[in-house]
C-alpha positions as CSV (number, residue, x, y, z in Angstrom):
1,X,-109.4,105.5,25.4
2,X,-108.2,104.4,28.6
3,X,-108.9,100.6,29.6
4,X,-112.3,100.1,30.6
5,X,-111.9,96.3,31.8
6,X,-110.6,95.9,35.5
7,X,-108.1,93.7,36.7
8,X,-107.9,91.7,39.4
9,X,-104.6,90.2,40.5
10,X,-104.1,87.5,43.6
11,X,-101.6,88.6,45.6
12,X,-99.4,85.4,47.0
13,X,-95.5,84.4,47.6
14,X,-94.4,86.0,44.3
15,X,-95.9,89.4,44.5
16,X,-96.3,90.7,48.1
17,X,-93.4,92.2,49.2
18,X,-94.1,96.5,49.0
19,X,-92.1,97.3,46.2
20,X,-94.0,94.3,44.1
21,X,-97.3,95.7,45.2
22,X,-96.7,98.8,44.0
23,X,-95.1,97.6,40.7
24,X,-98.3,95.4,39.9
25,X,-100.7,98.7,40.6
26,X,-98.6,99.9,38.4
27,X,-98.8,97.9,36.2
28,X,-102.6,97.5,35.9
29,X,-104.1,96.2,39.4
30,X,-107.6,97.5,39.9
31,X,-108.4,95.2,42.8
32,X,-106.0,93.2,44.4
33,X,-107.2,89.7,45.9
34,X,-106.1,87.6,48.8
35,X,-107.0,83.7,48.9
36,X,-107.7,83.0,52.2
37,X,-107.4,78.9,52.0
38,X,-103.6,78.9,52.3
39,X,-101.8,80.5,55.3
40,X,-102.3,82.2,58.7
41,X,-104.6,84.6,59.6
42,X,-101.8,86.5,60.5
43,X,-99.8,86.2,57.3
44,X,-103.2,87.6,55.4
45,X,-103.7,90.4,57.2
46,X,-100.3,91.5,57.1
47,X,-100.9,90.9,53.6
48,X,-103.6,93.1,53.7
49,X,-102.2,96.3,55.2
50,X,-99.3,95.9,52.9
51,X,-101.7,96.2,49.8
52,X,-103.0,99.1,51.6
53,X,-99.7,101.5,52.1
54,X,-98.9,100.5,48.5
55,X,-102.0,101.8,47.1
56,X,-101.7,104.7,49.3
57,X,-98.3,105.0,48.2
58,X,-98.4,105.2,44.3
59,X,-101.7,107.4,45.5
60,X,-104.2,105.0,43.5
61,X,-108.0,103.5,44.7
62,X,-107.0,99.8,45.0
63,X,-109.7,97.3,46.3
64,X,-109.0,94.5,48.3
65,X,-110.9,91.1,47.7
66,X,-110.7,88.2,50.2
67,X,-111.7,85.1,49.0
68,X,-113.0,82.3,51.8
69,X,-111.9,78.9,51.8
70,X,-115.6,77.6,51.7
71,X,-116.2,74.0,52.0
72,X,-113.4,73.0,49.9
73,X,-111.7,69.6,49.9
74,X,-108.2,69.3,49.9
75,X,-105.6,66.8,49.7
76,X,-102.9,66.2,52.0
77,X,-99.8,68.2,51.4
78,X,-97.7,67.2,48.2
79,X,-94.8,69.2,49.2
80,X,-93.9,72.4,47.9
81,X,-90.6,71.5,46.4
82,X,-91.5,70.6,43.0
83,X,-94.1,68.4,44.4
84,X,-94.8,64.9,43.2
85,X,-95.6,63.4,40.2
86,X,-98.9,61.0,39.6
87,X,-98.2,59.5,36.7
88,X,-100.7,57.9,34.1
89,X,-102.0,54.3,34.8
90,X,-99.7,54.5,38.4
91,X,-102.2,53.3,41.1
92,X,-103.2,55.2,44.1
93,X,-104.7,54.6,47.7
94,X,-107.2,57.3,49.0
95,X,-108.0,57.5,52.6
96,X,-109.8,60.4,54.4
97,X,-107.3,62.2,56.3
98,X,-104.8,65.6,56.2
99,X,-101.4,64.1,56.6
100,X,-98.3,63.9,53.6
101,X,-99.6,62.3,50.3
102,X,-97.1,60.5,48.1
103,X,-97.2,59.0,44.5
104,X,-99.3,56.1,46.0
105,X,-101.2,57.1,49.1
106,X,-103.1,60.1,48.8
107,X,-105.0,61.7,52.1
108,X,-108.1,63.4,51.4
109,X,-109.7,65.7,54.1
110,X,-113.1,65.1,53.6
111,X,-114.5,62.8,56.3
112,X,-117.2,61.4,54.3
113,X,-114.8,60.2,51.5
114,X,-115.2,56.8,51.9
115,X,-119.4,56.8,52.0
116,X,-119.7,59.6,48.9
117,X,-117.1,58.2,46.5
118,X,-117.6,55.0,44.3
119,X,-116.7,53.0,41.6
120,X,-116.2,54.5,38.5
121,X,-116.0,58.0,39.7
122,X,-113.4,60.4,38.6
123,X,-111.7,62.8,41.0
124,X,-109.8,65.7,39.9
125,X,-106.6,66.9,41.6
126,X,-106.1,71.0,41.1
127,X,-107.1,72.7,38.1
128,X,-108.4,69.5,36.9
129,X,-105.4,68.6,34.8
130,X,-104.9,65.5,37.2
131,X,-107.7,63.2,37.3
132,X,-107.7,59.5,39.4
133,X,-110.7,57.4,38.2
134,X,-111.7,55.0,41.6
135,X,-111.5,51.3,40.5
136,X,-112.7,50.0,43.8
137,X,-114.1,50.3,47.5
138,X,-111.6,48.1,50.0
139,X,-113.1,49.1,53.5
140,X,-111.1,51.7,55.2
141,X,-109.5,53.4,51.8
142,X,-110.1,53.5,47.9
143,X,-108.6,51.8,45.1
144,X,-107.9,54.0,41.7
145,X,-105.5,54.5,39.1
146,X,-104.2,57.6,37.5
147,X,-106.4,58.3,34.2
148,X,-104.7,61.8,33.5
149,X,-101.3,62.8,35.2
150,X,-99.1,65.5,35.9
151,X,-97.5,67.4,38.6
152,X,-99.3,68.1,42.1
153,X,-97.5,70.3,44.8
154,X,-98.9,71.4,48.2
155,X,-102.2,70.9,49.3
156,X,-104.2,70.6,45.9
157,X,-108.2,71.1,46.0
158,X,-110.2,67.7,45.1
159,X,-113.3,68.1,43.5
160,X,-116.3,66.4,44.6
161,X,-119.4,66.8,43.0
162,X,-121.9,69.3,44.7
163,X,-124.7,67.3,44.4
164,X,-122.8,64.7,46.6
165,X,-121.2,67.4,49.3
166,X,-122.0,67.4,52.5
167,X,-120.8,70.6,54.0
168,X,-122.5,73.9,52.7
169,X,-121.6,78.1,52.4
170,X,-120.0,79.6,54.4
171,X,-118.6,77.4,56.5
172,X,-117.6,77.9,60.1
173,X,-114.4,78.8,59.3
174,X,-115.4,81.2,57.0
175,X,-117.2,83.2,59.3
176,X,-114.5,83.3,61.7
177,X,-112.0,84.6,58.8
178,X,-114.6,87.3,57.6
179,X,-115.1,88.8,61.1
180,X,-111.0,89.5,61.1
181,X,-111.0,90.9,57.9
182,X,-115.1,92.8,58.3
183,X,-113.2,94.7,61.3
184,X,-110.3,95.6,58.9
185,X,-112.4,96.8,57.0
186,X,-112.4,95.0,53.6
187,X,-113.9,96.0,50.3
188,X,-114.8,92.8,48.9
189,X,-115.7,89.2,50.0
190,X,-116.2,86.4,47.6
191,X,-117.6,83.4,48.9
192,X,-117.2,80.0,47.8
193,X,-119.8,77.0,46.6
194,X,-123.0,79.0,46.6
195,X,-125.6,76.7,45.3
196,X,-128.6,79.4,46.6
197,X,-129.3,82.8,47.3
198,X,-129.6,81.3,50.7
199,X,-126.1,80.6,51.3
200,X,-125.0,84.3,50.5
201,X,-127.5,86.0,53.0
202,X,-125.7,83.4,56.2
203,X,-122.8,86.2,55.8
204,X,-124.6,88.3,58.0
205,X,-122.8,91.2,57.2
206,X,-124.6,94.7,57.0
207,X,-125.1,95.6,53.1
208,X,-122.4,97.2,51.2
209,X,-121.0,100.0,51.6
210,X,-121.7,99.4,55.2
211,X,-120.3,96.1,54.6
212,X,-118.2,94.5,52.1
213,X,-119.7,93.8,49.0
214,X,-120.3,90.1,48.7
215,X,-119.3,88.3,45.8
216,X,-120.7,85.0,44.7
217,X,-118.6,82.4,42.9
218,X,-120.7,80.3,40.5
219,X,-118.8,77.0,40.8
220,X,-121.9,74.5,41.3
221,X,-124.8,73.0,39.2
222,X,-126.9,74.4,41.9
223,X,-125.8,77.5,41.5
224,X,-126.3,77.9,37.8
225,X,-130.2,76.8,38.5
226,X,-130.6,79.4,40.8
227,X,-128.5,81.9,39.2
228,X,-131.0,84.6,39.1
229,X,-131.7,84.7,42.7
230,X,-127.9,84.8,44.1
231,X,-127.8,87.4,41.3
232,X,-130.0,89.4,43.2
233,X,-128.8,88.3,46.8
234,X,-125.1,89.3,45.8
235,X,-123.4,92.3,45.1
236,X,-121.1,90.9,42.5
237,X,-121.1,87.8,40.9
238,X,-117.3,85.6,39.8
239,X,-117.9,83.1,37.1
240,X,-115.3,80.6,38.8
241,X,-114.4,78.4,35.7
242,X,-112.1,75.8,37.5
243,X,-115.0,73.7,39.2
244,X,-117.6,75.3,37.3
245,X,-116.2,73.1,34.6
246,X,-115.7,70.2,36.3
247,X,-119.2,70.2,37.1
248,X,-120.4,70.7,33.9
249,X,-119.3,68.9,30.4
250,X,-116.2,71.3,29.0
251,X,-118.2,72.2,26.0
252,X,-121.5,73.8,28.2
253,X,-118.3,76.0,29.9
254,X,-118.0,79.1,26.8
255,X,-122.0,79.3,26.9
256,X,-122.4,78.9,30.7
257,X,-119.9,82.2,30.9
258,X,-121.9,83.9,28.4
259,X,-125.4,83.5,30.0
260,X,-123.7,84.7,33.1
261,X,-121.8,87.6,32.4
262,X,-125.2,88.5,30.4
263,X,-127.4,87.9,33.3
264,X,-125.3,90.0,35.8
265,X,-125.2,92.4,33.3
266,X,-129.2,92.6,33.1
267,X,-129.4,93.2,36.6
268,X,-126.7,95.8,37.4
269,X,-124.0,93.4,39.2
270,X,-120.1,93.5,38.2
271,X,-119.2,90.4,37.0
272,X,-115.8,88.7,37.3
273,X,-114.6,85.9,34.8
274,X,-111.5,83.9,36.6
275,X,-109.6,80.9,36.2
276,X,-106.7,80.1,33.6
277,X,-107.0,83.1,31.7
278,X,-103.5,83.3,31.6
279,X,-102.0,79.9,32.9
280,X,-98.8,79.2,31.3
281,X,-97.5,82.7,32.3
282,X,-96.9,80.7,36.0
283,X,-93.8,80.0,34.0
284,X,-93.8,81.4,30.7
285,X,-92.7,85.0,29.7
286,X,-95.5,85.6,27.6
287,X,-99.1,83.6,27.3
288,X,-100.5,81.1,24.2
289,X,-102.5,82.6,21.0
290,X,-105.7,80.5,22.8
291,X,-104.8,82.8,26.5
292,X,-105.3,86.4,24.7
293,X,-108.0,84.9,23.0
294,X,-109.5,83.8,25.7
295,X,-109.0,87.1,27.9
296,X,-110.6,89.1,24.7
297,X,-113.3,87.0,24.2
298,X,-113.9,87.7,28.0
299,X,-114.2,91.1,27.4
300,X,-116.0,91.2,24.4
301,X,-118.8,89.1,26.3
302,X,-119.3,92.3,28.7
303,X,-116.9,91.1,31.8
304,X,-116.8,93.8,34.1
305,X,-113.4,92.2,35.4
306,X,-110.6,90.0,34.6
307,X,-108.8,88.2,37.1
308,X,-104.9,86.0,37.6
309,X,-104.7,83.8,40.1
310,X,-101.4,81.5,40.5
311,X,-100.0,83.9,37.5
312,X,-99.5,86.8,40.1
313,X,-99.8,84.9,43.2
314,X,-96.6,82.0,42.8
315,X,-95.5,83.0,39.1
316,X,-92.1,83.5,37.9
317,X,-92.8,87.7,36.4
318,X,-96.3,88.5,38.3
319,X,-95.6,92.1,37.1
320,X,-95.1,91.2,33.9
321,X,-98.7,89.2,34.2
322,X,-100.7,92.0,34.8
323,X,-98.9,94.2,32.6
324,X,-100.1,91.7,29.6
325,X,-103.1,91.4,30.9
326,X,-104.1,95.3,30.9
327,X,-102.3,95.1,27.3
328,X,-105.1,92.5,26.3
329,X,-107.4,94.0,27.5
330,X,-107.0,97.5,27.0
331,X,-107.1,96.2,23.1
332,X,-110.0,94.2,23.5
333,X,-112.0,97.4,24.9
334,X,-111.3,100.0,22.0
335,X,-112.9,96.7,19.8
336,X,-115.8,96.1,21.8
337,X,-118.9,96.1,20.1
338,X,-120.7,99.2,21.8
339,X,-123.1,99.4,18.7
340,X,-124.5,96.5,18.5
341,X,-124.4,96.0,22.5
342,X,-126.5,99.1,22.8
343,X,-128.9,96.9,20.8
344,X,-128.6,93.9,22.9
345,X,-129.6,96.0,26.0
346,X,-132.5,97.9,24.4
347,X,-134.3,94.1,24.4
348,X,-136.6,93.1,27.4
349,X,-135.4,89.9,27.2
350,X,-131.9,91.3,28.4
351,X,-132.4,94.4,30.3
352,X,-134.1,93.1,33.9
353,X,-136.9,94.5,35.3
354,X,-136.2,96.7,38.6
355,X,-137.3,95.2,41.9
356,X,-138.4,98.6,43.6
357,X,-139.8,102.0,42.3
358,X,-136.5,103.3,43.7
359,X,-134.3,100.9,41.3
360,X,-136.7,101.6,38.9
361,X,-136.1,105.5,38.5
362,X,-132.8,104.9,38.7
363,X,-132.6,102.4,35.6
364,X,-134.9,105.3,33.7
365,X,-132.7,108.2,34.5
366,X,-129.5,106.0,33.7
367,X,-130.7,104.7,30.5
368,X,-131.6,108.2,29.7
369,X,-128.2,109.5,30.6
370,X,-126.4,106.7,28.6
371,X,-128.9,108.0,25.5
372,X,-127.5,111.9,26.1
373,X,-124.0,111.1,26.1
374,X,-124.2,109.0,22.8
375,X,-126.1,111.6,21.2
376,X,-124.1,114.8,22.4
377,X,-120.8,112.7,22.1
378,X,-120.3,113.5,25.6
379,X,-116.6,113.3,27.5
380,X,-117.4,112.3,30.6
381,X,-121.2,110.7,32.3
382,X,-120.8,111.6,36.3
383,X,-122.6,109.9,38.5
384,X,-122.9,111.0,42.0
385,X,-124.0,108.2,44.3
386,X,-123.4,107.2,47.7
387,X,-123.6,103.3,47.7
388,X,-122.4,102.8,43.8
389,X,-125.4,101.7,42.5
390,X,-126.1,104.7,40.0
391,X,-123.1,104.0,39.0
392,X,-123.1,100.1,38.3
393,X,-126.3,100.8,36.6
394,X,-125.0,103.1,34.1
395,X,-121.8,100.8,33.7
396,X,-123.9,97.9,32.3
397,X,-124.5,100.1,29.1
398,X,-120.8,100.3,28.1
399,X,-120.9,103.9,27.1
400,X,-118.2,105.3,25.1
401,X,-118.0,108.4,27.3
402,X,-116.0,108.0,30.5
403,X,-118.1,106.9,33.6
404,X,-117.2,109.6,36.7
405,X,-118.6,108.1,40.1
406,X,-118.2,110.5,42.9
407,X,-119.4,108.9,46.5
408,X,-119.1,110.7,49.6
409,X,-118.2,106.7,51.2
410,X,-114.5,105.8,51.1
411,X,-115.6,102.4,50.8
412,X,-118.1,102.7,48.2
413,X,-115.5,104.3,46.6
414,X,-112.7,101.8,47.0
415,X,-115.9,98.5,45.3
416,X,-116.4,100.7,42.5
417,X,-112.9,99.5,41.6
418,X,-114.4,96.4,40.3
419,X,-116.7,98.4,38.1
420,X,-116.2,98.1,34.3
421,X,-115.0,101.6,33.1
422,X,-115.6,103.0,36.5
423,X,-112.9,105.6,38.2
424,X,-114.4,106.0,41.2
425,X,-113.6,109.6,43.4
426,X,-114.2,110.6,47.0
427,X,-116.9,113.3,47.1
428,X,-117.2,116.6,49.2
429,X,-120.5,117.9,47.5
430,X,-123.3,118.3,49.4
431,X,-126.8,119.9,49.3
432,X,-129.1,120.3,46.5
433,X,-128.2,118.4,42.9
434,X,-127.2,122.2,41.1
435,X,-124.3,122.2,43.8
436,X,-123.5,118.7,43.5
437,X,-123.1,118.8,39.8
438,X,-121.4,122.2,39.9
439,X,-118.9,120.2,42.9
440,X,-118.1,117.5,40.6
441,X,-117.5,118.7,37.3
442,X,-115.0,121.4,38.5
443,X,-113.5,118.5,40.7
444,X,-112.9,116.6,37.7
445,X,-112.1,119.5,36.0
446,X,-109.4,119.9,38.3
447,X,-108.0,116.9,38.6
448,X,-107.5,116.5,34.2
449,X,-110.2,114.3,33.5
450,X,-112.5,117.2,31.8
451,X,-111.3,119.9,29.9
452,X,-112.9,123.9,29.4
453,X,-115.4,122.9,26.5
454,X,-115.9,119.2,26.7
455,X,-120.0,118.3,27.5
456,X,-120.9,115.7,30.6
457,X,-123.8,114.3,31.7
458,X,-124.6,114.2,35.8
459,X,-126.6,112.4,37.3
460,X,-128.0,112.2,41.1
461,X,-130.8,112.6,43.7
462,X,-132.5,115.6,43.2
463,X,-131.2,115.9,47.0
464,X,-128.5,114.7,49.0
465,X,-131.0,112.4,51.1
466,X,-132.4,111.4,47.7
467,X,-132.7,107.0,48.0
468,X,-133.1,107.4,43.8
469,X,-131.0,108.9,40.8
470,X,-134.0,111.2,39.3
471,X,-132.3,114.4,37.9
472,X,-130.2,114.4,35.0
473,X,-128.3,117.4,33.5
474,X,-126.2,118.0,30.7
475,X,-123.2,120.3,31.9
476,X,-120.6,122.0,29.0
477,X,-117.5,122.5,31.1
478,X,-116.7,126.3,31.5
């Protein structure tokens, strides 16, 4: 069984250069993503292109994900050169501001520092591992001292609680950033600090696979109240565990991801679980027992995707990274549970209800084809679709039998890439569903992914200009 989990990998220092590109696809890249809070413009889209001749290189679908700064606070720059060290019980200064911090003055660039911040708060530095509890307010800066410390380098992010931040998503600046990368013509966009539904439908942009497909990171307390409505608003949903579990006590985190993934799940929408999943591989050959635990666990909660951050971005073997990733993962799949999940999604309370009549038809005919290739032990179920959505809705039922998604859109094409046990082809059929099915399966028959004898299922419109999947056929391949 091939690996059904996708990978995402952040593409940084460490991993950019053409040949490490197409190593890490190699490897196991599925989508590759570019953080957009550190760098130039300029820098990132070279970055871009790059990822795009290596995929076309080793001849693979790769995805492209940029991620936007969003109202994030930063400090001032540690230094890159094995930054500084805040040790515990030192004492610190905070000011607002964006020039050098050092072991005892610390710039924050968040102009409303000083009126948001009090006494007895606790700010955390990076992935939360260094934490400064403020002591006192002394006029133009604050007084605090080092509860938890450890190494900070370049321009760490500072958490401040939502509830207290002023600026909202997308900011300014992120709307200038995804009009570079919108006319590039980008895949993906995730977008930073959602607290509503709201927030995601400011990106203006036309809806995927016109436009990217926007991904909303669940970082906030708001968010998690209105999860059900970005759900909707969103095209894919990242459960951002860094200042998701900041905001939250660490022991609501596991449960948080679980109601999540399951939620996204019930209503059709990738979901992407990030942050940590295989840390100490920054500098470590290989990760912890707790790591591949962790990155299982993931899977066997119904991720759609996987993703490494600073592991592939500024670690020591980012090839290596992914490698152990797909490794874990590709494990984790051939244990998943697809028994008793076909239970879990057979329950109303997990299975959402369809918004339109359209959706609706299409959730009937996909169930339906899910059913057919359990009970025919089908090879292959083939979904012909044009935006993806046929084929997101038959992902969410973890079939055993390969999931085929032909789409006449490259770019449709190239966000199905996020898609759990999606490969995703560019399709020439056209005209009435007998010719598209006929298209298809010799395609794939072609191409070694169906054999003379092996049984799939198709699905499509029972026309070309068809807005729902109604016609489903079960196809032994001649």
């Amino acid at each position: 069984m091939p690996r059904r989990t996708k990978i995402i990998a952040t593409i940084g220092p460490s991993s950019d250069s053409p040949r490490d590109l197409e190593a890490l696809i190699e490897a196991g890249m599925d989508v590759a993503r570019i953080g957009l809070a550190h760098g130039t413009i300029e820098e990132q889209l070279e970055r871009y292109y790059r990822i795009r001749a290596a995929a076309r290189a080793v001849g693979r679908n790769v995805g492209i994900l940029v991620d936007l700064p969003g109202p994030k606070v930063r400090a001032g720059s540690f230094g890159e050169n094995g930054g500084v060290e805040l040790a515990p019980g030192n004492r610190v200064i905070l000011r607002p501001g964006n020039g050098v911090s050092t072991a005892t003055e610390i710039e924050v660039d968040y102009e409303y520092l000083l009126a948001d911040i009090h006494a007895g708060d606790r700010l955390m530095f990076g992935d939360g591992t260094v934490v400064v509890e403020i002591e006192e307010h002394c006029g133009d800066y604050l007084a605090g001292v080092v509860a938890h410390g450890g190494i900070v380098q370049g321009r760490p992010g500072v958490h401040i609680p939502s509830d207290r931040l002023r600026t909202s998503a997308p900011t300014e600046r992120d709307l200038r950033l995804l009009d570079v990368f919108v006319d590039a013509g980008v895949d993906m966009v995730a977008l930073s600090f959602v607290r509503s539904a709201h927030d995601v439908r400011r990106i203006g942009t036309e809806p995927h696979p016109r436009g990217p497909l926007i991904v909303a990171k669940i970082e906030t307390r708001a968010a998690v109240q209105n999860l059900e409505g970005i759900i909707a608003a969103s095209g894919a949903i990242m459960v951002a565990r860094g200042d998701l579990g900041e905001e939250f006590e660490i022991e609501e985190l596991p449960h948080l991801q679980k109601e999540i993934i399951a939620k996204c799940i019930a209503m059709g929408r990738p979901v992407i679980t990030a942050t940590q999943m295989l840390e100490s591989m920054i500098t470590a050959p290989s990760p912890t027992r707790a790591e591949a635990t962790d990155v299982a666990n993931a899977v066997f909660d119904g991720t759609s995707a996987v993703m490494l951050s600073a592991e592939t971005a500024i670690g020591h073997d980012p090839i290596e990274a992914v490698a152990t990733m797909a490794r874990i993962a590709g494990h984790a799949d051939q244990r998943f549970p697809y028994d008793s999940w076909t239970a879990r999604l057979t329950d109303r309370h997990v299975l959402g209800e369809a918004a339109s009549l359209d959706s609706k038809m299409t959730d009937t005919i996909t169930m339906a084809a899910w059913r057919a290739a359990a009970e025919v032990k089908a090879n292959a179920i083939i979904c012909i679709t044009r935006s993806g959505f046929t084929a997101r809705s038959i992902a969410r039922f973890r079939p055993q039998a390969r999931v085929l998604a032909y789409s006449p859109d490259p770019r449709a094409v190239l966000q199905l890439s996020m898609s759990w046990g999606t490969t995703a082809l560019g399709s020439q059929a056209h005209g009435a569903f007998t010719d598209m099915a006929d298209w298809a399966v010799n395609d794939a028959k072609r191409q070694g992914l169906l054999r003379s004898g092996d049984v799939a299922v198709v699905v499509a419109g029972s026309r070309e200009s068809s807005e729902a999947t109604d016609t489903l056929r079960l196809v032994r391949v001649p």
